[in-house]
NUGU-59189 format. One record per residue (C-alpha): z, y, x. Coordinates in pm, 1 decimal, decimal comma. Layout:
residues N
+----------+----------+----------+
!        w !        v !        u !
+----------+----------+----------+
!        Z !        Y !        X !
...
+----------+----------+----------+
***
This chain:
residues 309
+----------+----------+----------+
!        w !        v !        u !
+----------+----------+----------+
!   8891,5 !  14187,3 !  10467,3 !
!   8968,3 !  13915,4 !  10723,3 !
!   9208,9 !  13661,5 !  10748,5 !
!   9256,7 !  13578,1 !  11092,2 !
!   9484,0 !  13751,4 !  11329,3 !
!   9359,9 !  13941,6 !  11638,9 !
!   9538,9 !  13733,0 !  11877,8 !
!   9446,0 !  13397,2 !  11779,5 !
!   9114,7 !  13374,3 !  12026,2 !
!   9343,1 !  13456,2 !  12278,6 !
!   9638,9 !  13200,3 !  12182,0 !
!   9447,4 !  12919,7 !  12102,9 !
!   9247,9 !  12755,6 !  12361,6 !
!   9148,7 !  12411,9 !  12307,9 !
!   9004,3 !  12154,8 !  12134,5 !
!   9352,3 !  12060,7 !  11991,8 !
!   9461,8 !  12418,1 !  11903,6 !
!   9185,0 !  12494,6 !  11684,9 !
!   9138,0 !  12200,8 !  11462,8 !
!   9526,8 !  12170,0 !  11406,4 !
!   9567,0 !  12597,0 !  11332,3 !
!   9242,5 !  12585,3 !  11106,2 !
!   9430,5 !  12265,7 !  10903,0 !
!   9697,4 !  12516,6 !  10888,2 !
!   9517,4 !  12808,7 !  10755,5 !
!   9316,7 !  12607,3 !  10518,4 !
!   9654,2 !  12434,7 !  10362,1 !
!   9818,8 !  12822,8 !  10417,9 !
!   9497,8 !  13063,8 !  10199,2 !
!   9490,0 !  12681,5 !   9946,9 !
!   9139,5 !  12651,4 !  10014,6 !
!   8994,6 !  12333,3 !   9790,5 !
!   8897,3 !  12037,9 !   9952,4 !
!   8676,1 !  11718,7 !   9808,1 !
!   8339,1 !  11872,4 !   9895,8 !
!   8289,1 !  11557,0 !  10188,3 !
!   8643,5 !  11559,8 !  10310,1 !
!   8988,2 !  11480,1 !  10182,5 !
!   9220,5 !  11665,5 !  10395,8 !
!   9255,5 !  11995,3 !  10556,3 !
!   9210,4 !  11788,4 !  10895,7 !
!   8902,0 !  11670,0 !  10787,7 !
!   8777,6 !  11977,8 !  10687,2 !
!   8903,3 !  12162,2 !  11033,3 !
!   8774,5 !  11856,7 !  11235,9 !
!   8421,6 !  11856,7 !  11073,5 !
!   8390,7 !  12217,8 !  11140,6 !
!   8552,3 !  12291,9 !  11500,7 !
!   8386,8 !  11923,6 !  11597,3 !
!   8029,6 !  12021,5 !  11491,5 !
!   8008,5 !  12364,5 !  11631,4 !
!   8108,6 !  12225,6 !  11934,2 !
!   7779,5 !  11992,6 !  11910,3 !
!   8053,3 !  11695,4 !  11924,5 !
!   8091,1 !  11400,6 !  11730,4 !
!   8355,0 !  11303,7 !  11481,9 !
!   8480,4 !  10995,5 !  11691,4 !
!   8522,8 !  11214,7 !  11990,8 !
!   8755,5 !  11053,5 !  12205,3 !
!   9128,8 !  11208,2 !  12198,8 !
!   9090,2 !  11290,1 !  12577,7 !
!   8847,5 !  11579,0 !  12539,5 !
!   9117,2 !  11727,0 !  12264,6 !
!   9249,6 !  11952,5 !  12530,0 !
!   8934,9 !  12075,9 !  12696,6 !
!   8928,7 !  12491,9 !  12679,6 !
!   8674,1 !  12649,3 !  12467,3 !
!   8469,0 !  12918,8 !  12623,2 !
!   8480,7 !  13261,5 !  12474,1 !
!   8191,1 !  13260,9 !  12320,6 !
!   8283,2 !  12917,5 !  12108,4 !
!   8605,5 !  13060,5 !  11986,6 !
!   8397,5 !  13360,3 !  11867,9 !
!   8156,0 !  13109,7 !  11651,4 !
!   8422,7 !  12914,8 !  11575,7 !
!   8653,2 !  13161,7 !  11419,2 !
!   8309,2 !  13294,5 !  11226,0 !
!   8292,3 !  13029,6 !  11063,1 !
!   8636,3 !  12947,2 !  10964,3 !
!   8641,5 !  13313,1 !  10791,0 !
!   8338,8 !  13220,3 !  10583,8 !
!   8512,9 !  12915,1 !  10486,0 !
!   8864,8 !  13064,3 !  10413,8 !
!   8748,8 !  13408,4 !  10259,6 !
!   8385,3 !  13298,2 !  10076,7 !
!   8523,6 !  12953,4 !  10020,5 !
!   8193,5 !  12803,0 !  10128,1 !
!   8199,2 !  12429,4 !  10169,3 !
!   8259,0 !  12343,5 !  10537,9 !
!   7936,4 !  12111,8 !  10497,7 !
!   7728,2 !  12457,1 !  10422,0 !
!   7882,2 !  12594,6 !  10730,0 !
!   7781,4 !  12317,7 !  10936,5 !
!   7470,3 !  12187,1 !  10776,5 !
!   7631,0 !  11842,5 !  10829,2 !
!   7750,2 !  11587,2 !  10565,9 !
!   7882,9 !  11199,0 !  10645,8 !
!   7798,8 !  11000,2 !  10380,1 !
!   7803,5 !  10578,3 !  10438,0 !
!   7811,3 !  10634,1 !  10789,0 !
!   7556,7 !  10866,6 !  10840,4 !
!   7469,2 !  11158,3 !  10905,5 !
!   7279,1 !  11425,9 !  10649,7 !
!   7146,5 !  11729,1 !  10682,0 !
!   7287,5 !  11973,3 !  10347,3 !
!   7268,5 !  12361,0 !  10259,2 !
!   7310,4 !  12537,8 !   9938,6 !
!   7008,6 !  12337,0 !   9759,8 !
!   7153,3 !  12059,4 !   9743,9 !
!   7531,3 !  11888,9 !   9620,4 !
!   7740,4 !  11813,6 !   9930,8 !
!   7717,2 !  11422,6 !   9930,9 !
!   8057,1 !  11250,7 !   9842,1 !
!   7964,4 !  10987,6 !   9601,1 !
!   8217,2 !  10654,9 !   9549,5 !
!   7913,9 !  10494,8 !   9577,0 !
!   7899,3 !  10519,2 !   9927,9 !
!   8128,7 !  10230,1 !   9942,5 !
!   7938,5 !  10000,2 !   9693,5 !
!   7633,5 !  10051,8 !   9909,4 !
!   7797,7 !   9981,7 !  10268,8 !
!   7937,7 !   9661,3 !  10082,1 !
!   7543,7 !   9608,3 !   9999,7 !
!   7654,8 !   9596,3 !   9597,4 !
!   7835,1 !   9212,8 !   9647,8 !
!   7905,3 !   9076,4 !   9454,2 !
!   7654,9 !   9207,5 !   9179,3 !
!   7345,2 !   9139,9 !   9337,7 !
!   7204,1 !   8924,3 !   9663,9 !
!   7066,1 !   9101,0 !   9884,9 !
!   6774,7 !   8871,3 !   9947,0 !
!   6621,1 !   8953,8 !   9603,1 !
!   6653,7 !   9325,9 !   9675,0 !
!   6298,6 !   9430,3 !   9707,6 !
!   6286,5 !   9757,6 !   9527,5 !
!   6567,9 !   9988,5 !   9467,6 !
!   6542,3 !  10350,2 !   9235,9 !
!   6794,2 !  10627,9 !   9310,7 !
!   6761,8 !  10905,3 !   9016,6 !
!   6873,6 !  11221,0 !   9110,3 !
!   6866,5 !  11156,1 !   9480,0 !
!   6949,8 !  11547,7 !   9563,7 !
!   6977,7 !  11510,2 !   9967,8 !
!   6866,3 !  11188,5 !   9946,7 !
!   7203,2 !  11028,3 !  10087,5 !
!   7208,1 !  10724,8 !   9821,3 !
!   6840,6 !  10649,8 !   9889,6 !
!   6848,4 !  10606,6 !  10214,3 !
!   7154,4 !  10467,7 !  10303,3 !
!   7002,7 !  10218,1 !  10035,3 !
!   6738,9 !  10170,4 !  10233,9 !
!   6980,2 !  10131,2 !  10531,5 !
!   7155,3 !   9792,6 !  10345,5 !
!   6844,2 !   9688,7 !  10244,7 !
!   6594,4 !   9641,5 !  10500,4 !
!   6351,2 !   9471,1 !  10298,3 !
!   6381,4 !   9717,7 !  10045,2 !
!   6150,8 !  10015,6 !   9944,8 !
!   6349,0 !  10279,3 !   9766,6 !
!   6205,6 !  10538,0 !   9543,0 !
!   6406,4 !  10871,2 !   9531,3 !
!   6329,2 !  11089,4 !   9229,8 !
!   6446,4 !  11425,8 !   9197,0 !
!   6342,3 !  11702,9 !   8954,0 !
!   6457,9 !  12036,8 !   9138,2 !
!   6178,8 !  12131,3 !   9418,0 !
!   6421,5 !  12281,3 !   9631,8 !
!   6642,8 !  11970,6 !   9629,0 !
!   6321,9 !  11744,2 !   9691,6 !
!   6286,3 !  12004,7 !  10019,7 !
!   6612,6 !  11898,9 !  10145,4 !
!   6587,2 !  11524,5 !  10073,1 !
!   6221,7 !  11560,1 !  10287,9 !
!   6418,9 !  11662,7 !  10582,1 !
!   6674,0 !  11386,8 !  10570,1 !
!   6378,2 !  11073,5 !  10536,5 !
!   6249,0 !  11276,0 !  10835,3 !
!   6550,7 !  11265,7 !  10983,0 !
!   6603,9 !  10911,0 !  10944,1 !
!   6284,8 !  10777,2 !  11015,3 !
!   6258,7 !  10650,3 !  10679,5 !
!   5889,2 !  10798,1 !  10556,8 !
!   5756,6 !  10444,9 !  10540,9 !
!   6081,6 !  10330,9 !  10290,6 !
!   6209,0 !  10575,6 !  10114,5 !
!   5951,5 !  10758,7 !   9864,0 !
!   6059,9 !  11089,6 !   9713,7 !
!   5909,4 !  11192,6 !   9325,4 !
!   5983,4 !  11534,5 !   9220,3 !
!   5998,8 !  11375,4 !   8838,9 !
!   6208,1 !  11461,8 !   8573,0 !
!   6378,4 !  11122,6 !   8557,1 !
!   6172,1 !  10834,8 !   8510,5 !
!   5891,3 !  11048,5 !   8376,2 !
!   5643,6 !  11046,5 !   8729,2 !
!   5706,0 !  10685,0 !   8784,7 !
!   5449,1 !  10430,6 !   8819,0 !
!   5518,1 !  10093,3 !   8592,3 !
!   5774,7 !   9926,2 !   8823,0 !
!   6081,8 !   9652,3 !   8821,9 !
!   6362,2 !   9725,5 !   9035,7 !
!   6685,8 !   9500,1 !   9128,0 !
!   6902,9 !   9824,4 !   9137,3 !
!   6897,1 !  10143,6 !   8943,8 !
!   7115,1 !  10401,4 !   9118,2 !
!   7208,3 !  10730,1 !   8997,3 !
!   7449,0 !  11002,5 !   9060,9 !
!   7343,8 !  11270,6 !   8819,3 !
!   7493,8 !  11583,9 !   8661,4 !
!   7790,1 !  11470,5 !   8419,9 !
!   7991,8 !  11777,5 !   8368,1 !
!   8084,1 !  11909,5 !   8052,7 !
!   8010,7 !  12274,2 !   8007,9 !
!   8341,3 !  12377,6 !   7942,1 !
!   8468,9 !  12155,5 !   8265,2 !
!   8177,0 !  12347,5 !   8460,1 !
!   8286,1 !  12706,7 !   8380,6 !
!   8706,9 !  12583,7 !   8503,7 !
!   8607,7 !  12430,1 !   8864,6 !
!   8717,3 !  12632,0 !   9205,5 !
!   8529,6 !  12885,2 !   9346,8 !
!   8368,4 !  12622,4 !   9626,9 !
!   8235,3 !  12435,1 !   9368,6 !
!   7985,6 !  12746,1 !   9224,7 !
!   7840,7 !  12739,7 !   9589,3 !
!   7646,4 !  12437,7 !   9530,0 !
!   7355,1 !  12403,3 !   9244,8 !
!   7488,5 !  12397,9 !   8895,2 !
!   7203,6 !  12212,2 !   8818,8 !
!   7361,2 !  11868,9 !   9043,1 !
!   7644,8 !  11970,3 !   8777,4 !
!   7565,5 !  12049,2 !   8452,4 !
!   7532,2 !  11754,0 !   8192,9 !
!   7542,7 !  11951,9 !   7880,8 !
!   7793,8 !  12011,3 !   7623,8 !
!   7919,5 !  11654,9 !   7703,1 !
!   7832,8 !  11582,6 !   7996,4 !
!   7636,2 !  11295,0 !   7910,9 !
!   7293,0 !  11449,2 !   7820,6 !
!   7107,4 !  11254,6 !   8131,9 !
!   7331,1 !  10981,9 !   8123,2 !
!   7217,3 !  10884,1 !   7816,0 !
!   6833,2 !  10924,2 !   7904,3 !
!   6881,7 !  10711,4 !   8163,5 !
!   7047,4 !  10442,1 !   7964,5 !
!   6803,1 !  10443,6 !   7719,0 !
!   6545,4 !  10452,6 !   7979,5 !
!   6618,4 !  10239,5 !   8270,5 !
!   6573,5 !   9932,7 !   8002,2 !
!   6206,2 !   9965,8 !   8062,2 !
!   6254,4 !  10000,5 !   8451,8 !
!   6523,8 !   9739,6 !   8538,5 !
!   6377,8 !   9361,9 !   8667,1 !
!   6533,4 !   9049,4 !   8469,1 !
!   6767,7 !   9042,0 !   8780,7 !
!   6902,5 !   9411,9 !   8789,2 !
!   7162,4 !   9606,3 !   8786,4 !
!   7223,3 !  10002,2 !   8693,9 !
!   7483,7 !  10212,5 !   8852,9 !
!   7549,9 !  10505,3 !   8761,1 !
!   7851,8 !  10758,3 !   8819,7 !
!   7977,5 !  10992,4 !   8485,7 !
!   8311,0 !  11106,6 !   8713,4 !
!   8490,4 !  11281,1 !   8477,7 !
!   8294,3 !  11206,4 !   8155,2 !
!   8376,5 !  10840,8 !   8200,4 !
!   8622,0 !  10834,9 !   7898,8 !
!   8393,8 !  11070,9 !   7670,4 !
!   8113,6 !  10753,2 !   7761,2 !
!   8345,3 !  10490,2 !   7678,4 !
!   8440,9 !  10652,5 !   7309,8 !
!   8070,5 !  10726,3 !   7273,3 !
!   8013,2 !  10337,2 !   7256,3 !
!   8317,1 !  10111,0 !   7268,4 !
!   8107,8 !   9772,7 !   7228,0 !
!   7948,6 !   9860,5 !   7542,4 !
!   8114,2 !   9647,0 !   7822,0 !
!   8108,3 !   9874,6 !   8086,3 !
!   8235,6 !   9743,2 !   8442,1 !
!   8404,5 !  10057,8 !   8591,4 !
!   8425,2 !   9992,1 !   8992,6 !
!   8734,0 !  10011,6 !   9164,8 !
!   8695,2 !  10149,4 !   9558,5 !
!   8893,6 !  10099,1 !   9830,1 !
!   8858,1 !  10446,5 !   9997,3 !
!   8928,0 !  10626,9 !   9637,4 !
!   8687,4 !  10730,9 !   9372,0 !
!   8628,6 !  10629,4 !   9000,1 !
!   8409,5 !  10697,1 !   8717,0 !
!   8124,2 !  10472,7 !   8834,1 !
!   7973,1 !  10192,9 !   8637,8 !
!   7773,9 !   9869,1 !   8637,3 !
!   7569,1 !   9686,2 !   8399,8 !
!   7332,1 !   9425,0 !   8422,4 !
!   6951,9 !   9443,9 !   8285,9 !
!   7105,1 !   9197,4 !   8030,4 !
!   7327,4 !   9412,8 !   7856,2 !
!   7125,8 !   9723,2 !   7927,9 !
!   6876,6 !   9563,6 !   7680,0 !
!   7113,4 !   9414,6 !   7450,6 !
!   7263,2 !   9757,1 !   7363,1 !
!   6960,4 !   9988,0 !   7396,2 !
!   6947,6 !  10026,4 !   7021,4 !
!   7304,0 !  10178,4 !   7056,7 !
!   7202,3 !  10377,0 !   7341,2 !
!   6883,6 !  10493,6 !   7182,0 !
!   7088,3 !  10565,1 !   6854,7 !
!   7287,5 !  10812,5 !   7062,9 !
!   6983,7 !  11045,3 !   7224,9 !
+----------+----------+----------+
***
């Protein structure tokens, strides 16, 4: 059953029209947003803007050029998908901004949204200098957007992306492609740390599943496009979170720091060990759940952490 009136190819003509009526009509049919944008005009830019082959900072001037026929056909396609399947604009597109840049995403892989973003466009001050950075380890790199944009604020860098799910290693392939990054960013299809050569790195970086079941099975609709595998954490939430705390102490240089995001099971974490001096970032552009410890204190409570597998 569609959604969209008969007339509106006909009443709508520009630029303008159609991301301001598809704001509407997402807001109007409640569609959920957070999947790479914030707003309905996020959403409606991203998708009228990229199906037009134009860029997000198109200049306002263009706004009332007239769409041919045939664009308000593909246009309005789309929007239907996104308004009646609920399919993330980002699958629609095959587009995702994350730090800046562009990344190519379909249904293999989470939609890249990560606070972390911000941390690494601020090049992790004041936690670490950047001149030490030499090696960096994103676990769970899905798309690859925290590994390269890594790479990105750390030219000196080599970044090793590890990433169990083939079909997600697939995806983050096409992105170092993308980016030219082949010689910088090296992808492991490893379950965690366990395809790793012996290594030290200054940052451990990981955005990896950390919902509960029970907080799985209650998200919107949009949210069962994507993998459940980039989701589910176990019972807890916290079942590779705490791998990777009791792991990372073998991985980490004297130096190093660990990052990792829980989201929502940031609370159950801090219960779980209340000694544990977790710093839990604050970000400008919105985001929380996202911690930071040192090597130091990843070794001085690994007994905790191994107490808790």
């Amino acid at each position: 059953m569609t959604v969209i009136s008969s007339d509106v190819i006909t009443t709508l003509t520009t630029i303008r029209d159609y991301i301001r009526w598809t704001a509407s009509q997402l807001a109007e049919h409640q569609v959920f947003l957070g999947q790479g944008t914030a707003t309905a005009l996020d959403d409606a830019a991203a998708i009228v803007l990229h199906t037009l082959h134009q860029p997000y900072a198109l200049s306002e001037v263009y706004f009332d050029a007239v769409l041919t026929m045939e664009e308000r056909h593909r246009l309005l396609a789309l929007i239907e998908q996104r308004i009646q399947d609920r399919i993330p604009s980002a699958y629609l597109t095959h587009e995702a901004i994350f730090a800046g840049l562009s990344f190519y995403v379909d249904k293999r892989v989470l939609v890249p949204r990560s606070p972390i973003a911000e941390l690494i466009v601020d090049g992790f001050e004041p936690w670490i200098d950047e001149g030490r950075v030499m090696q960096a380890l994103d676990l769970c790199t899905g798309s690859a957007c925290i590994a390269i944009a890594t790479a990105y604020a750390f030219p000196e860098a080599v970044v090793d992306a590890v990433e169990l799910s083939e079909d997600a290693c697939a995806v983050a392939k096409i992105n170092i492609e993308k980016h030219q990054m082949e010689d910088r960013v090296v992808l492991y299809q490893s379950d965690l740390f366990s395809a790793l050569p012996p290594k030290s790195y200054d940052i451990i970086v990981s955005n990896p599943p950390y919902v509960s079941q029970a907080e799985w099975e209650d998200l919107p609709p949009e949210f069962h496009h994507e993998p459940a595998m980039g989701f589910r954490g176990g019972e807890q939430g916290l079942d590779l979170v705490l791998q990777i705390l009791v792991e990372a102490d073998h991985y980490l240089a004297e130096h190093g720091v660990l990052v990792i995001e829980v989201g929502s099971s940031a609370e159950t974490l801090q219960r779980k060990f209340p000694d544990v001096p977790f710093l839990w970032l604050d970000f400008e552009r919105g985001g929380d759940g996202v911690f930071l410890l040192t090597a130091e204190q990843v070794r001085q409570y690994h007994s905790s952490f191994l107490s808790a597998l």
